[in-house]
C-alpha positions, 0 to 999 in steps of 0.5 A: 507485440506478441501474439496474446498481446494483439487478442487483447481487446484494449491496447494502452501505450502509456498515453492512449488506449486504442489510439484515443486518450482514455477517460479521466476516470478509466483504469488505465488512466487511473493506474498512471495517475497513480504512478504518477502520484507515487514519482512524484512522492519518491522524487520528494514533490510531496505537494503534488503526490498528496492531492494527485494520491488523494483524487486517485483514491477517490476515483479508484473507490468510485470506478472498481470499489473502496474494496478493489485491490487496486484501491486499496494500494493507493489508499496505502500509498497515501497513507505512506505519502501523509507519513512522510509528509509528517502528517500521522493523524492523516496517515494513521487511519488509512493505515488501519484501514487497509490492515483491516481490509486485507485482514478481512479479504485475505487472512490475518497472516497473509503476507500482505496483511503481515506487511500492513500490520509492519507498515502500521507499526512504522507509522506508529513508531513515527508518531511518537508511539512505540509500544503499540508499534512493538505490539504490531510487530510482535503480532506480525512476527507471530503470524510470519512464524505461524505461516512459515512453520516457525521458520522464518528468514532473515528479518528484512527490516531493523524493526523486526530485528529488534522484536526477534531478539526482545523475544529471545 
């Protein structure tokens, strides 16, 4: 343990803080129910991911606030989870959801927001509709170009690939 580490006024191992157990619905217990959630969805146990992500979401909005950074990303890791359940009328809305907040707390062209608006589209694109998706990621393009100067790196995904050279 460092030095910062020992003025720390709660200490957490994983599995206590302070040497007890933390309650159900403190941070800490929160953030590993929501890793939890999340290795359960990356290891393909879609069963357990939704309804632990769905309790988290809950939680987190009860505990810090529908608006807290931290709801917010298990409100997208939810999303992302009903999208690879196939479950677009699920995952959509919450999609949207956390584009508006961060449009709203961050800026329409923060990189969050710009990977909100690409996410959106990928579920958009998934649920059988195309040309919104392409819009979304025209939208998020502009604003990546507009932040950068117009110099934007190498496209990390296929999806944007394909709109740079639409566009061009």
């Amino acid at each position: 343990m460092t030095a910062h580490e020992s003025t720390l006024p709660t200490q957490f191992d994983g599995r206590h803080v302070n040497g007890f157990p933390p309650e159900p619905g403190h941070h800490d217990a929160l953030a590993v129910r929501h890793t939890l959630a999340v290795a359960h969805r990356d290891a393909g146990d879609l069963g357990r991911a939704v309804p632990l992500l769905e309790a988290v979401v809950t939680d987190y909005a009860r505990v810090l606030g529908a608006d807290h950074p931290d709801t917010v990303n298990c409100r997208r890791n939810l999303a992302a989870t009903y999208k690879a359940a196939g479950d677009p009328a699920r995952a959509l809305p919450l999609f949207e959801a956390v584009l508006a907040h961060r449009v709203r707390a961050l800026d329409a062209d923060h990189p969050s927001a710009l990977v909100s608006r690409s996410n959106l589209a990928a579920a958009y694109r998934d649920a059988g509709d195309p040309w919104r998706a392409v819009r979304l990621l025209e939208a998020a393009l502009a604003g990546a170009e507009r932040t950068s100067g117009g110099h934007t790196a190498p496209p990390r995904s296929a999806s944007v690939a394909r709109v740079r050279q639409a566009r061009h």
